[in-house]
KEPA-972372 format. One record per atom (N, C-alpha, C): residue in three letters; chain; atom name; x, y, z. Coordinates in steps of 0.001 Angstrom, whole numbers, plus 500000, padded with zeros to 6 digits. Layout:
<rs>
residuo ala, cadena A, atomo CA, X X, Y Y, Z Z
...
</rs>
This chain:
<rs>
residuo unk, cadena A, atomo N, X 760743, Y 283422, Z 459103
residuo unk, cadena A, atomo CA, X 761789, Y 284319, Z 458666
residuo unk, cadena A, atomo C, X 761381, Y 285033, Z 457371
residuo unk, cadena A, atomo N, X 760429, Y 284282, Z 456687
residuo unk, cadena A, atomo CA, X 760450, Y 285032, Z 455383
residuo unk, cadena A, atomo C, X 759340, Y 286195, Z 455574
residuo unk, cadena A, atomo N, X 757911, Y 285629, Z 456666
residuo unk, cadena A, atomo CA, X 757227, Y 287097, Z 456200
residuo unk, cadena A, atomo C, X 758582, Y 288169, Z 457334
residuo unk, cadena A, atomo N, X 759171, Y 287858, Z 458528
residuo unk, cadena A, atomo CA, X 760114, Y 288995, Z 458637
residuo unk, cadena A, atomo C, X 760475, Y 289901, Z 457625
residuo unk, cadena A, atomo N, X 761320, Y 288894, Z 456793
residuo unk, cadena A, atomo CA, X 761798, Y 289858, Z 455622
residuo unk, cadena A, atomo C, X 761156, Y 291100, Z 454773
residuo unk, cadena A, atomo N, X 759937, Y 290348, Z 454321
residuo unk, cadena A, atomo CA, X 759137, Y 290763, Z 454043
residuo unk, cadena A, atomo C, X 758284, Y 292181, Z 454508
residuo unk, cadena A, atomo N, X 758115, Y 291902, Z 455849
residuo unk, cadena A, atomo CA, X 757588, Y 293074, Z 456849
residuo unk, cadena A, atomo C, X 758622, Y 294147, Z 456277
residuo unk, cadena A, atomo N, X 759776, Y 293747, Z 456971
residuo unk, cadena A, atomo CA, X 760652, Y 294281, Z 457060
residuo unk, cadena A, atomo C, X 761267, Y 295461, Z 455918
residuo unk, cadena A, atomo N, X 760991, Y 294631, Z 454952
residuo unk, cadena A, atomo CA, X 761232, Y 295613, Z 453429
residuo unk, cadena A, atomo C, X 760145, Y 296738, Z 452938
residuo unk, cadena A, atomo N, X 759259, Y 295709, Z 453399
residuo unk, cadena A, atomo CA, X 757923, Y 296880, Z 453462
residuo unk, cadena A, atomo C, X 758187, Y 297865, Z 453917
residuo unk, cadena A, atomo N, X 758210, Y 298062, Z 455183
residuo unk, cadena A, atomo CA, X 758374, Y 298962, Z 456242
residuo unk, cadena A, atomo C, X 759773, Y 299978, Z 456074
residuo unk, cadena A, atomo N, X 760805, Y 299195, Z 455534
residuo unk, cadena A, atomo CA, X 761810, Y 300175, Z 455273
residuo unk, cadena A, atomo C, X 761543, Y 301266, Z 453506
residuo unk, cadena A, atomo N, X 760785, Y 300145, Z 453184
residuo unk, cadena A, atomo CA, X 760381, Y 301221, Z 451950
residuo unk, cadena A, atomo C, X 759119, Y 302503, Z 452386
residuo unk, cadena A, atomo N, X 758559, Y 302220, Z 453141
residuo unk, cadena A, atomo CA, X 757272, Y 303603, Z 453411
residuo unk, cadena A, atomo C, X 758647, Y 304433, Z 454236
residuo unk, cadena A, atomo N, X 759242, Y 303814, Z 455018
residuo unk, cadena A, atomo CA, X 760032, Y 305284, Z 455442
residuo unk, cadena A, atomo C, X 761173, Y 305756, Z 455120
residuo unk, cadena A, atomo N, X 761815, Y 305258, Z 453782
residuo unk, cadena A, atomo CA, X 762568, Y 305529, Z 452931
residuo unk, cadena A, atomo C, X 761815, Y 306970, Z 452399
residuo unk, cadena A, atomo N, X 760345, Y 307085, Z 452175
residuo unk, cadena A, atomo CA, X 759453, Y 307831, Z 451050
residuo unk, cadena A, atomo C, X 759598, Y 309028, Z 452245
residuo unk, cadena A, atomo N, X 759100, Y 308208, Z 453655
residuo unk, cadena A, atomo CA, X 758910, Y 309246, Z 454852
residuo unk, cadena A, atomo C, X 760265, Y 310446, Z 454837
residuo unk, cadena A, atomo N, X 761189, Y 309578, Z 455231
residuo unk, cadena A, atomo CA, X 762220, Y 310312, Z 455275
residuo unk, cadena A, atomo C, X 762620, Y 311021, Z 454660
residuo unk, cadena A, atomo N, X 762557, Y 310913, Z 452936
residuo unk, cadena A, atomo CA, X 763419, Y 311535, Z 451786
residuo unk, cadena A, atomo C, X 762512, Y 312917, Z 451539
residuo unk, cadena A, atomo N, X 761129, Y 312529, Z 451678
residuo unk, cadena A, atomo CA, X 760284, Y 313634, Z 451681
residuo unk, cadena A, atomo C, X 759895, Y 314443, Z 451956
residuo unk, cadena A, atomo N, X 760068, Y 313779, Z 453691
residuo unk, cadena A, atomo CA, X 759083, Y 314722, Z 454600
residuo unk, cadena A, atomo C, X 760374, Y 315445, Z 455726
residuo unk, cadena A, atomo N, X 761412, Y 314453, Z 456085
residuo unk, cadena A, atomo CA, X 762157, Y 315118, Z 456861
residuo unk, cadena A, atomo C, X 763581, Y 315272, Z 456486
residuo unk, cadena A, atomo N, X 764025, Y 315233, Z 455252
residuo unk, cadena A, atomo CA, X 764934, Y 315997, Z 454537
residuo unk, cadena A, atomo C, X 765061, Y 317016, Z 454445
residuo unk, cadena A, atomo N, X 763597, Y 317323, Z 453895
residuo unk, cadena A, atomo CA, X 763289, Y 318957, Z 453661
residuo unk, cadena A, atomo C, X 762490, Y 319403, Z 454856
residuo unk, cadena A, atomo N, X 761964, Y 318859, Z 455453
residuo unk, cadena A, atomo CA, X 762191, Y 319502, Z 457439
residuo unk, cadena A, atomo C, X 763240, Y 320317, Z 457680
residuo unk, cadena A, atomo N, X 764601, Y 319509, Z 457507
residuo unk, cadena A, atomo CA, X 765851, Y 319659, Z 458353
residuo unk, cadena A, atomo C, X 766116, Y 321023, Z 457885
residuo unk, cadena A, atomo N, X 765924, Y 320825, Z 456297
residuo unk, cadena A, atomo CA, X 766596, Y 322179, Z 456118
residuo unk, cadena A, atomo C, X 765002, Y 323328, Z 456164
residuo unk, cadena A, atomo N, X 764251, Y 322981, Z 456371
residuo unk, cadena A, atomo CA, X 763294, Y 323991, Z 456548
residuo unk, cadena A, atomo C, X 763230, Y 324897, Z 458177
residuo unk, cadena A, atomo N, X 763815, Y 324110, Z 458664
residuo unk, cadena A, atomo CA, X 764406, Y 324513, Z 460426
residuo unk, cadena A, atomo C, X 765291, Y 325196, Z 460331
residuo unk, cadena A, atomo N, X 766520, Y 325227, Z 459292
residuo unk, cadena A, atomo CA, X 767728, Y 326190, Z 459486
residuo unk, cadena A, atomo C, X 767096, Y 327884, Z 459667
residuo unk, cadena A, atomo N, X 767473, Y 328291, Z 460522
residuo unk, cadena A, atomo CA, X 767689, Y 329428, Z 460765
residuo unk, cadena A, atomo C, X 767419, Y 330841, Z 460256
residuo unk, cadena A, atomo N, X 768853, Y 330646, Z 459117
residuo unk, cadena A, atomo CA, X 769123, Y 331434, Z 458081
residuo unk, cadena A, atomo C, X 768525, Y 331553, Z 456685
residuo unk, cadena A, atomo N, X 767476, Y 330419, Z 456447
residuo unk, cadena A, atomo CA, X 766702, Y 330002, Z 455801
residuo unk, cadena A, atomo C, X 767267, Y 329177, Z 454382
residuo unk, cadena A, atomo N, X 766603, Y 328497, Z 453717
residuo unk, cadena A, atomo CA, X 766649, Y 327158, Z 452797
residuo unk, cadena A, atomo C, X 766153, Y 327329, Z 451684
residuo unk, cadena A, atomo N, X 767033, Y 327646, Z 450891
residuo unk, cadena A, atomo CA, X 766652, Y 327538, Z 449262
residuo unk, cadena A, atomo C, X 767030, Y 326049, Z 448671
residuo unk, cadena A, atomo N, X 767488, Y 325043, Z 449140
residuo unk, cadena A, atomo CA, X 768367, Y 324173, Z 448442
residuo unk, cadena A, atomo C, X 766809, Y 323202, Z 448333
residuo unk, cadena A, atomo N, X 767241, Y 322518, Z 447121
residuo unk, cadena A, atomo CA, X 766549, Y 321201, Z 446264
residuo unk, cadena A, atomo C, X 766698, Y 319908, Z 446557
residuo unk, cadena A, atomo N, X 766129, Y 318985, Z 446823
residuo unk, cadena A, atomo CA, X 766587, Y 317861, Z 447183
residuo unk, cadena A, atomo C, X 765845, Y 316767, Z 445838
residuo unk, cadena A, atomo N, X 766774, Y 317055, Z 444764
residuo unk, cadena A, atomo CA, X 766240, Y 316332, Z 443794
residuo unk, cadena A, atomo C, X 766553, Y 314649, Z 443832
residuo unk, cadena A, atomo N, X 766236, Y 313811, Z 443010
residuo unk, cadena A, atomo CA, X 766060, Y 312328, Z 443260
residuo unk, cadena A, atomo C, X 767538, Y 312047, Z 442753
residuo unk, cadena A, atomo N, X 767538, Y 312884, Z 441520
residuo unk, cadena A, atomo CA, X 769366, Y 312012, Z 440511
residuo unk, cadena A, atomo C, X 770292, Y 313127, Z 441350
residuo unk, cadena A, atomo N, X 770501, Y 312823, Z 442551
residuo unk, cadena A, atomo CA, X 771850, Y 313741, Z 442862
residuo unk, cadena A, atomo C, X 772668, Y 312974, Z 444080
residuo unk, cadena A, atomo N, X 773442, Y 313081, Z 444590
residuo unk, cadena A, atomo CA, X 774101, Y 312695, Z 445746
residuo unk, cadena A, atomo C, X 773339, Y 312518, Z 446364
residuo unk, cadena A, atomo N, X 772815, Y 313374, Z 447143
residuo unk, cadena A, atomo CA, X 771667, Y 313366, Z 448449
residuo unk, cadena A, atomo C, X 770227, Y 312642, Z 447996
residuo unk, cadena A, atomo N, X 769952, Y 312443, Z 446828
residuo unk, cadena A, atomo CA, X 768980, Y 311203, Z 446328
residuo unk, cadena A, atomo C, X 769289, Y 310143, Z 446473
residuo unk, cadena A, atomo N, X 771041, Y 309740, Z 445536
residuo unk, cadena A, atomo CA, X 771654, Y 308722, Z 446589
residuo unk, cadena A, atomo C, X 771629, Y 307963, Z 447500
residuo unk, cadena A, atomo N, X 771994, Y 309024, Z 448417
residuo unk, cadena A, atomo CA, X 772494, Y 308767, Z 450004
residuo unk, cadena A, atomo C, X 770934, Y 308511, Z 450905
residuo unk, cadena A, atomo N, X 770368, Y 309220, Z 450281
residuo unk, cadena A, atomo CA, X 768756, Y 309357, Z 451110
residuo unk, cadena A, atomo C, X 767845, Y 308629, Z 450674
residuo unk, cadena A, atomo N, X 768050, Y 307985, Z 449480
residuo unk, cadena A, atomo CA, X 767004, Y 307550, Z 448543
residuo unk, cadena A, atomo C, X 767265, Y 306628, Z 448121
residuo unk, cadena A, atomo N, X 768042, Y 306303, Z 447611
residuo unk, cadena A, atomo CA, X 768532, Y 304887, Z 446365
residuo unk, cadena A, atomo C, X 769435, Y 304122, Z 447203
residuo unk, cadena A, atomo N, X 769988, Y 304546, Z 447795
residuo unk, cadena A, atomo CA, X 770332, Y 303104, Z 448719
residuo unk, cadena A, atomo C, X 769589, Y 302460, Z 450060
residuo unk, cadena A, atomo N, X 768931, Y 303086, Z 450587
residuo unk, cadena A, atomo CA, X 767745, Y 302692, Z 451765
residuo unk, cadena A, atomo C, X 766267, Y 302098, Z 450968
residuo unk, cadena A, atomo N, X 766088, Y 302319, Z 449565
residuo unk, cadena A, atomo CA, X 765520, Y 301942, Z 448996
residuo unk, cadena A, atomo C, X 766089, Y 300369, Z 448423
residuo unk, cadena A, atomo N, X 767271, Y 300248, Z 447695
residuo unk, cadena A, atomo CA, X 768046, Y 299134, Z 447600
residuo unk, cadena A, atomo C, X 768229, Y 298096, Z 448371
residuo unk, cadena A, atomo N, X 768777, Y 298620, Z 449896
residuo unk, cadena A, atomo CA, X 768769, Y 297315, Z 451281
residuo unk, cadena A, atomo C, X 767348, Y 296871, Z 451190
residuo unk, cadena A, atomo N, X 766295, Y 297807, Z 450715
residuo unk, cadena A, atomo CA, X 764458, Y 297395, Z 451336
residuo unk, cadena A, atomo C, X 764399, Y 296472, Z 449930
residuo unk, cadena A, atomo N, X 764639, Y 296632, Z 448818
residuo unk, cadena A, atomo CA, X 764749, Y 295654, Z 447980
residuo unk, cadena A, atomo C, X 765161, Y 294441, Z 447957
residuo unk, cadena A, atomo N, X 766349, Y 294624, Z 448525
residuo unk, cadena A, atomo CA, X 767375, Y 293028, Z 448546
residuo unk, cadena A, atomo C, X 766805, Y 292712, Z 449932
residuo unk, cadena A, atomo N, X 765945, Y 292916, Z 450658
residuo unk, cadena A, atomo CA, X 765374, Y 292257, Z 451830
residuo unk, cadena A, atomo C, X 763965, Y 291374, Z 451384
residuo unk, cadena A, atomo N, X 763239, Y 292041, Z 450849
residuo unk, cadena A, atomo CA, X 762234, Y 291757, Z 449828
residuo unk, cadena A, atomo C, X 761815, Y 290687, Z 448990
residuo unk, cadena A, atomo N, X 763220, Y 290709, Z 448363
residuo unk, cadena A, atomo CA, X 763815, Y 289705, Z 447315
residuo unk, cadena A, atomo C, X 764396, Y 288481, Z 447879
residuo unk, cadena A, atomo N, X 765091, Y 288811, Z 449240
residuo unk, cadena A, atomo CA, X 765063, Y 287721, Z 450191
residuo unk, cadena A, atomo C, X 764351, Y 286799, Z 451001
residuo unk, cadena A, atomo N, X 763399, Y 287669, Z 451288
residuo unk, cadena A, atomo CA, X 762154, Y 286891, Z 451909
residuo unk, cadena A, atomo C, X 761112, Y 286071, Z 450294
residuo unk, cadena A, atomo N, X 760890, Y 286766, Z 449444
residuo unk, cadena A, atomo CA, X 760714, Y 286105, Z 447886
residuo unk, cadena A, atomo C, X 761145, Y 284976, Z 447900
residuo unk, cadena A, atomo N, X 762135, Y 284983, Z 447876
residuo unk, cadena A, atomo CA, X 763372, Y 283787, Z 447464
residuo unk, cadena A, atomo C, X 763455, Y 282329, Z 448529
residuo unk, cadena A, atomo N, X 762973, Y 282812, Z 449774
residuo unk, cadena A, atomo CA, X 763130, Y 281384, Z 450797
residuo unk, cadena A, atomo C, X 761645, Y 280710, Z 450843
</rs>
């Protein structure tokens, strides 16, 4: 159970980086009408995209650590 955890945190942290990076600014690079917007780290959408999928991969981490 613990290297699970472990894996596990790993793996949610590389695509925490994947996601926030690469297909955030995908999504809006596909709109249409075209995409000026920022997807900075200290904002809501850093938040939502970033600091908490980063957080669960932490406290998983720290879990597998810990047993």
């Amino acid at each position: 159970m613990k290297i699970i955890l472990l894996i596990a945190g790993a793996l949610l942290v590389c695509l925490t980086f994947v996601w926030f990076f690469f297909f955030v600014p995908l999504g809006c690079g596909m709109n249409p009408t075209g995409c000026r917007q920022e997807f900075p780290v200290f904002s809501a959408i850093g938040l939502m995209h970033l600091w908490l999928p980063l957080a669960a991969a932490f406290v998983l981490i720290l879990l597998g650590l810990m047993r």
